[in-house]
MARMAR-441398 format. One record per residue (C-alpha): z, x, y; residue number from 1. Coordinates in pm, 1 decimal. Layout:
[[Z, X, Y], NUM]
...
//
This chain:
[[12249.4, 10349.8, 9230.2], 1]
[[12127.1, 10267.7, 8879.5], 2]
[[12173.2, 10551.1, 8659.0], 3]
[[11933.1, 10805.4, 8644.1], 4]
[[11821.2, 10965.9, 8286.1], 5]
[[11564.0, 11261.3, 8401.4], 6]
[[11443.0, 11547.8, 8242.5], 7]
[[11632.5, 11889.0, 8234.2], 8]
[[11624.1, 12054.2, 8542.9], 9]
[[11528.2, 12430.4, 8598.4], 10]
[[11772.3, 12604.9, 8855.3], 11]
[[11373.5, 12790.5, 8931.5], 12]
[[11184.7, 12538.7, 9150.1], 13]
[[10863.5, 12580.9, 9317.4], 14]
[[10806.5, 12529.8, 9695.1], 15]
[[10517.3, 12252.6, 9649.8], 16]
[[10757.7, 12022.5, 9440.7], 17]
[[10981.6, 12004.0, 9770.3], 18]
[[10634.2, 11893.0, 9964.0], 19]
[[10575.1, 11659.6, 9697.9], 20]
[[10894.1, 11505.3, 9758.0], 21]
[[10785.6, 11429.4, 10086.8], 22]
[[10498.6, 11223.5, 9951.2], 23]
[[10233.5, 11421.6, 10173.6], 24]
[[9959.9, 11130.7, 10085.9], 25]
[[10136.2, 10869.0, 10250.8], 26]
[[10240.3, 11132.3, 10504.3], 27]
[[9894.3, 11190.1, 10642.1], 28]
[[9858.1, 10832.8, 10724.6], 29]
[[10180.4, 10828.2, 10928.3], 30]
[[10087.1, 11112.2, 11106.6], 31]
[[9692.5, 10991.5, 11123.8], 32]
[[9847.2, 10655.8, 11277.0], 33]
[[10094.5, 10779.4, 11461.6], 34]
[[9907.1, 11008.6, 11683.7], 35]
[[9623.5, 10782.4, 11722.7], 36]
[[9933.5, 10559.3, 11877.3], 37]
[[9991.4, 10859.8, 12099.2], 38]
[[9686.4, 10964.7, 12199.8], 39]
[[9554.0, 10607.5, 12316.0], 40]
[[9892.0, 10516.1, 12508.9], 41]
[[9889.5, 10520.4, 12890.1], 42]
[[9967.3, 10828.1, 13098.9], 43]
[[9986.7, 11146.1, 12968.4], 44]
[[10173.3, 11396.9, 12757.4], 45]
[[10182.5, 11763.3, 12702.8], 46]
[[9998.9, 11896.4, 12450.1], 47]
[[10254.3, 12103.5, 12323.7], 48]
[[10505.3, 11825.0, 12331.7], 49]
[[10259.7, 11574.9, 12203.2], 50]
[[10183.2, 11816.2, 11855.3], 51]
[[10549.0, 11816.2, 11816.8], 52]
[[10613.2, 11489.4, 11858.4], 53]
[[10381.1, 11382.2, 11587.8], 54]
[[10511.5, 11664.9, 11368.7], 55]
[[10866.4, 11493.7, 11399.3], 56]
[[10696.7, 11181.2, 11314.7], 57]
[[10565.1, 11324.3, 11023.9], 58]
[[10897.3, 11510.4, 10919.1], 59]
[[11021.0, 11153.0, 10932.2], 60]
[[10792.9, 10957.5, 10733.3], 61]
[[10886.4, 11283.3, 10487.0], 62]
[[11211.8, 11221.7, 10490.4], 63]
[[11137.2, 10857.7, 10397.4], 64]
[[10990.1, 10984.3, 10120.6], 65]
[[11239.8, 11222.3, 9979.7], 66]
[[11464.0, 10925.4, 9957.3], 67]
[[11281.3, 10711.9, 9858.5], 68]
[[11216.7, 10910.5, 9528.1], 69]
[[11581.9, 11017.0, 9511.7], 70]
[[11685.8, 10642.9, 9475.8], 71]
[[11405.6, 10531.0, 9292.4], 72]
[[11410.5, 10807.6, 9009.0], 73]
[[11514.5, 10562.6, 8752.0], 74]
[[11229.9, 10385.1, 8779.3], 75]
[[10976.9, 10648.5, 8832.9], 76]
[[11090.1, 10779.5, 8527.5], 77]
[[10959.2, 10498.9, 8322.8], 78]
[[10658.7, 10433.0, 8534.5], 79]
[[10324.6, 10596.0, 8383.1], 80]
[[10196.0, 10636.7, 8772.7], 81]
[[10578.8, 10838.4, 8848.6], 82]
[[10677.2, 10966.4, 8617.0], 83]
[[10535.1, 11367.4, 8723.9], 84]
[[10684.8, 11330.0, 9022.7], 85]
[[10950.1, 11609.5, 9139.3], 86]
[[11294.9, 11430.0, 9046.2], 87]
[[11212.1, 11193.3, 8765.4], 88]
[[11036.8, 11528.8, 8578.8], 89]
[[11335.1, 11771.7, 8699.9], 90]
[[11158.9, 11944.7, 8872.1], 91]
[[11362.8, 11895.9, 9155.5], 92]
[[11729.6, 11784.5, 9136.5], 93]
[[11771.1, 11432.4, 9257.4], 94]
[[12106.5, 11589.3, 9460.6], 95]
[[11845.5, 11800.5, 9631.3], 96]
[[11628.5, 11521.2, 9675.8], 97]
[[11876.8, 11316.7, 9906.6], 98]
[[12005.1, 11612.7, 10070.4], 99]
[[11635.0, 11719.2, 10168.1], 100]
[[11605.3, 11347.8, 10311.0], 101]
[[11878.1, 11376.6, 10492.7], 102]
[[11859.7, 11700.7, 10648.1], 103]
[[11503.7, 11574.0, 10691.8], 104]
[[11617.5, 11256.2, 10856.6], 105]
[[11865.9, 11387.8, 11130.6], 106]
[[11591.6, 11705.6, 11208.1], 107]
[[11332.5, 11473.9, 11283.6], 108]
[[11500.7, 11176.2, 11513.3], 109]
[[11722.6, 11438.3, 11684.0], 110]
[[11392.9, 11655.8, 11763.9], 111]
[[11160.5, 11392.9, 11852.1], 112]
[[11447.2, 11272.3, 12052.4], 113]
[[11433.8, 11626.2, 12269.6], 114]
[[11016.7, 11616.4, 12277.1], 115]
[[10955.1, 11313.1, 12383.1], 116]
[[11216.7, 11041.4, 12452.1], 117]
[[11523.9, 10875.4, 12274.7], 118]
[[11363.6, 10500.0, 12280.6], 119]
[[11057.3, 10657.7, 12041.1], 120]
[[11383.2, 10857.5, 11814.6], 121]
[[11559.3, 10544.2, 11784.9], 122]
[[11235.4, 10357.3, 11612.9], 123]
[[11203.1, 10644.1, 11391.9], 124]
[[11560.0, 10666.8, 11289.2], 125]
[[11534.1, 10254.4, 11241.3], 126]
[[11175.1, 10319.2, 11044.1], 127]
[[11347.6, 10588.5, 10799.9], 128]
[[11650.4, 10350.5, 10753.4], 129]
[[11453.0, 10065.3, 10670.5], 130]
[[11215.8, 10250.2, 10420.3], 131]
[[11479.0, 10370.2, 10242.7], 132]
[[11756.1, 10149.1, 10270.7], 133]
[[11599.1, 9789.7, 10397.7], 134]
[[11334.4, 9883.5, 10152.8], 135]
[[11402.3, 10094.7, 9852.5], 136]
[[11737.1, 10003.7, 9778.6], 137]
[[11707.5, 9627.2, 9852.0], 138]
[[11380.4, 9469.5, 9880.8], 139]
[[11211.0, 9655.8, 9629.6], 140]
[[11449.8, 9538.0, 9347.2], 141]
[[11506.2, 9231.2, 9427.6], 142]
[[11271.0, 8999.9, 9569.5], 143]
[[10867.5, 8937.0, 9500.7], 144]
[[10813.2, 8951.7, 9896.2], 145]
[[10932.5, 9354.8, 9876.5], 146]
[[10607.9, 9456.5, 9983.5], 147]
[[10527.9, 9184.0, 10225.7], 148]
[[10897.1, 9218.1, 10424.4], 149]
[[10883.9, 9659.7, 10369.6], 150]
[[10548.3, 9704.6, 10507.1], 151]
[[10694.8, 9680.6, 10824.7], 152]
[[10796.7, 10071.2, 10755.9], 153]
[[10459.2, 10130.8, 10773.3], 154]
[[10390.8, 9976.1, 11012.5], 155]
[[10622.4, 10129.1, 11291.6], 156]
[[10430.4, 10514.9, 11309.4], 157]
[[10196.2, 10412.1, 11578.9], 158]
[[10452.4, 10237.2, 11756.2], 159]
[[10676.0, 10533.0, 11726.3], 160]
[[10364.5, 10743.2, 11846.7], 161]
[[10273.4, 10508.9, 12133.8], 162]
[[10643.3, 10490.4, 12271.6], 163]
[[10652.1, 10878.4, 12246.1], 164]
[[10386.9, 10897.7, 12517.8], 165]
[[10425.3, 10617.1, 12725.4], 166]
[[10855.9, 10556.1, 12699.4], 167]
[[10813.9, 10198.4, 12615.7], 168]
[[10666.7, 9940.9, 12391.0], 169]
[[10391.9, 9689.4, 12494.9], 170]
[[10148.8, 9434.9, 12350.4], 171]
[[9914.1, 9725.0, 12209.0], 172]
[[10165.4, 9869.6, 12068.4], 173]
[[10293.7, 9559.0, 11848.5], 174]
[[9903.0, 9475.5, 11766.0], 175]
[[9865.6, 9836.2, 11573.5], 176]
[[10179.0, 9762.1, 11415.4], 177]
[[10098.7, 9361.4, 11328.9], 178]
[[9733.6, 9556.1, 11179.3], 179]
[[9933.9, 9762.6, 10937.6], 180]
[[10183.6, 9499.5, 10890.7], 181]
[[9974.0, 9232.0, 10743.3], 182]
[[9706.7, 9496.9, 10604.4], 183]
[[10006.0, 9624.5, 10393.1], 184]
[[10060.3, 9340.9, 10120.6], 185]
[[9675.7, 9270.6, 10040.4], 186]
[[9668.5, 9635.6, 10037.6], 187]
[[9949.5, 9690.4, 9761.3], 188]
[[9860.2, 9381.0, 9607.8], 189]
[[9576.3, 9506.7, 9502.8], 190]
[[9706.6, 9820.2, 9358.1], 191]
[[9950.1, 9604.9, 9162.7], 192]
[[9684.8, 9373.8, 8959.7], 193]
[[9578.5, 9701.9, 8798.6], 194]
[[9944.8, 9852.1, 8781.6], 195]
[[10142.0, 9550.9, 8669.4], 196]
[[10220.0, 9704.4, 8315.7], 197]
[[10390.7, 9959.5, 8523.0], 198]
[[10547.1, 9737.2, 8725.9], 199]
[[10689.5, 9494.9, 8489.9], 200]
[[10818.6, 9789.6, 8287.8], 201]
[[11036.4, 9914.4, 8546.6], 202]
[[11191.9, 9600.3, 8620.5], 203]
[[11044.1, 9569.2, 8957.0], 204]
[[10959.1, 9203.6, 9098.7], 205]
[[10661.8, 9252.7, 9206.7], 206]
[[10461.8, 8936.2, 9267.2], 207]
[[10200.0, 8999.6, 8974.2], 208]
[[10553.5, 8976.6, 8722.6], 209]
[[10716.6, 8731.9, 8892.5], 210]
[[10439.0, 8501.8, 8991.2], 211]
[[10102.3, 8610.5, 8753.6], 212]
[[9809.0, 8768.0, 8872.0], 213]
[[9638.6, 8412.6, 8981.4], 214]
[[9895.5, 8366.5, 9204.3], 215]
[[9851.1, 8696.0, 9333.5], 216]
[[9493.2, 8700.8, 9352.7], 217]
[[9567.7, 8397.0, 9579.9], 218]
[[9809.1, 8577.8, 9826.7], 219]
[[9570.2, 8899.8, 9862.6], 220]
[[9301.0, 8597.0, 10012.0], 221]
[[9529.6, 8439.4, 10179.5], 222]
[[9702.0, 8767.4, 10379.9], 223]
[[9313.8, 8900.8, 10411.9], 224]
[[9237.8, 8543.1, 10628.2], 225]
[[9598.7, 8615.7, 10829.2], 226]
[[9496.6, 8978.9, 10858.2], 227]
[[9158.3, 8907.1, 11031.9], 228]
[[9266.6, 8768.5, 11368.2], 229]
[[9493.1, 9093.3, 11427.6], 230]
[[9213.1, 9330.7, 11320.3], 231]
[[8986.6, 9197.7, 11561.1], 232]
[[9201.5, 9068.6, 11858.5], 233]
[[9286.1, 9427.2, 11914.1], 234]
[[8971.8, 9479.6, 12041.2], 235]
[[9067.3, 9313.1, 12358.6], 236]
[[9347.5, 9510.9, 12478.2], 237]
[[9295.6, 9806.0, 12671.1], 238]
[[9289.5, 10006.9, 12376.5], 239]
[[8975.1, 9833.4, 12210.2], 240]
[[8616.7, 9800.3, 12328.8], 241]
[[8309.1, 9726.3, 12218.9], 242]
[[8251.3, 9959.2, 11909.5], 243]
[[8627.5, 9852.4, 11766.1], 244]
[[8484.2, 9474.0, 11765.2], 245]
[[8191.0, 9556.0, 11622.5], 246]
[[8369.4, 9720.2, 11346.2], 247]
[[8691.0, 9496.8, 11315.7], 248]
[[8423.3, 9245.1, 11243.6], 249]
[[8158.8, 9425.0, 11003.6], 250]
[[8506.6, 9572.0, 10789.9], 251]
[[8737.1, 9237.0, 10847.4], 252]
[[8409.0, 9036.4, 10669.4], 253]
[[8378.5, 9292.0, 10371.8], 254]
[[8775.3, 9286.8, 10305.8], 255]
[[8758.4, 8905.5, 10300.5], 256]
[[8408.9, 8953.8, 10101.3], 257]
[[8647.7, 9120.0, 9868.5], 258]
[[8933.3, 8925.3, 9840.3], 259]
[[8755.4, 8676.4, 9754.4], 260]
[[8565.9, 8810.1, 9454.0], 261]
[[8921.3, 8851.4, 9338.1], 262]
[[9011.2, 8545.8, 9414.7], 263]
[[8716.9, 8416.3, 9192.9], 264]
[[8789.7, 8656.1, 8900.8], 265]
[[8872.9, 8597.4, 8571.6], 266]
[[9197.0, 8774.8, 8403.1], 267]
[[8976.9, 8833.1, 8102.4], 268]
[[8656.3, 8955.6, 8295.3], 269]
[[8893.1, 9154.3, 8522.9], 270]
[[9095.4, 9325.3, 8160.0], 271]
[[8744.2, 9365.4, 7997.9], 272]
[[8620.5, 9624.4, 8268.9], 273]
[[8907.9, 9762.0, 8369.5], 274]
[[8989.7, 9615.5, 8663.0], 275]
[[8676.2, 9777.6, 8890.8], 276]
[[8699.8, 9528.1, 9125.4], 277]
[[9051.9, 9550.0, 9218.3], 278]
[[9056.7, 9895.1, 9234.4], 279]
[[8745.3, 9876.9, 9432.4], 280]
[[8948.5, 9650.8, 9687.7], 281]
[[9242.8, 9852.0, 9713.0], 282]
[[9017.1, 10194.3, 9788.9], 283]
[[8818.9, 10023.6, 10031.7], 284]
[[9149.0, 9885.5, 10232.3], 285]
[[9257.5, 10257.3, 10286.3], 286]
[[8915.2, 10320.7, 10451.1], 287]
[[8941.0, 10004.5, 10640.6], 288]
[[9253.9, 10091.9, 10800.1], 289]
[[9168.4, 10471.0, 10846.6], 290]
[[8783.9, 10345.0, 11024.2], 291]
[[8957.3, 10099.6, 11229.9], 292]
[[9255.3, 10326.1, 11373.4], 293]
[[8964.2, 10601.9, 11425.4], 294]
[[8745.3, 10357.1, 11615.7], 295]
[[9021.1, 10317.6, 11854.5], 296]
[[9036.1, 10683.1, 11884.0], 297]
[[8656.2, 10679.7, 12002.6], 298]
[[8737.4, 10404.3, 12230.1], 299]
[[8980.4, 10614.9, 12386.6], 300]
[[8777.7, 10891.1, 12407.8], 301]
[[8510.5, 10720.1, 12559.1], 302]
[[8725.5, 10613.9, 12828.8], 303]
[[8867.6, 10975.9, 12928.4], 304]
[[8482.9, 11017.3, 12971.2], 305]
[[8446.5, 10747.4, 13113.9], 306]
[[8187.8, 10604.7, 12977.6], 307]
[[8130.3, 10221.0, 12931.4], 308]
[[7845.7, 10088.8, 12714.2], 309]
[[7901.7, 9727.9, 12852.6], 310]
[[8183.7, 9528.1, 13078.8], 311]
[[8409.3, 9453.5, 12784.8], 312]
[[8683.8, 9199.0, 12840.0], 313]
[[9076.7, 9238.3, 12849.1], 314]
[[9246.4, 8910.5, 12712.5], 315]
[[9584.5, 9056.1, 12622.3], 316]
//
């Protein structure tokens, strides 16, 4: 790894700068998406087991994230939007750092492996690996499509979720993960028009420094058009129904809507007021994926009732 130059660290470190190693924001949408995954698969689980699966889940996606910032504490160092975080402001070692993702790591795949079943440990052992390996220590560094080729670590919770309950993986499964998949680089995309400074400070290739903000202004479009038929064709699975469509649609037409004021934008416009825009975009995609993931948890719901508002059809 690239040397590290880091603060002084104090041998007295608080408790919350270990949670904030586990990056509990991104954490709570792992754990949001992963147990909608569980709770809309077939059959049934144990509630006790089911809790503890998703807290596994969780202490993976935390483990990820420990990691993650022990690798990457070089550049969160010089990174305005990093540089408080536990290891690059020695707050925490960054010895501790990989030893807490570690520890993290083998607790959570070994114990989700005992709750639920060792198919669902495996893809969480292969998501923590390729978040901070595939990811971190490759992607990120080296290639413009980091974002596009990584968000697949993202995109595995509700697929780890879903195989926890049901034992294997099926076409609803890969739709929730194709959703966060392709939601992921319009998504980061959007973050990085407003963060390139950042960005090009550290080094990192990220498609604003590499390719200019035009260019990336295209791609957020483009992914937003390729993102739309996966939003909405998981409506007719047997997870969807009637009030997912209706959403899919209403929030796949406003992210478009969106992307394509951006897409319009001038640099110059876009610098003079700050960005608002973009930053409006990349707000409203985290409540686009949150209201679509919790519109399949009403479907579901709805179902255990069993209650139908109208025959709704199952193409896949």
């Amino acid at each position: 790894m690239t040397e590290t130059i880091i603060k002084t660290t104090s041998d007295q470190t608080d408790f919350g700068n270990y949670i904030s190693l586990l990056k509990p924001r991104v954490m709570s949408l792992v754990v949001f998406t992963a147990a909608v995954g569980l709770i809309v698969a077939p059959g049934s689980m144990n509630v006790v087991l089911a809790f503890a699966s998703v807290l596994f889940i969780a202490l993976g996606a935390g483990a990820s994230g420990s990691l993650n910032m022990w690798w990457d504490a070089d550049i969160d160092s010089i990174m305005k939007r990093t540089q408080e975080r536990p290891v690059p402001s020695g707050k925490v070692s960054a010895n501790n750092a990989m030893l807490v993702g570690l520890w993290m790591s083998v607790l959570s795949v070994g114990m989700l492996g005992l709750a639920s079943n060792w198919l669902a440990a495996a893809l969480l052992a292969f998501t923590i690996f390729f978040y901070a390996v595939i990811y971190s220590m490759w992607l990120k560094r080296s290639t413009p499509q980091n974002i596009v080729i990584g968000g697949a670590a993202g995109a595995f919770p509700p697929m780890v979720g879903w195989v926890a309950a049901s034992g294997s993986v099926s076409i609803e499964a890969i739709g929730m993960f194709m959703l966060i998949f392709m939601w992921t680089p319009p998504h980061f995309w959007a973050l990085a028009l407003f963060m390139n400074e950042d960005y090009s400070k550290a080094g990192i290739p990220m498609l604003t420094v590499t390719h200019g903000k035009k260019s990336t202004r295209n791609h957020i479009l483009t992914y937003t058009v390729l993102l739309t038929p996966f939003s909405i064709g998981l409506a007719f699975t047997s997870i969807g129904g009637p009030i997912y469509f209706t959403l899919s649609i209403i929030l796949s037409l406003m992210f478009l809507l969106g992307s394509l004021k951006l897409f319009r934008r001038n640099e110059k416009i876009a610098t003079e007021d700050n960005y608002t825009d973009e930053r409006k975009l990349f707000k409203f995609s985290l409540f686009y994926l949150f209201l679509l993931f919790t519109a399949l948890l009403i479907e579901a719901l709805m179902r255990s009732l069993d209650i139908s508002l109208i025959a709704w059809p199952q193409v896949f």
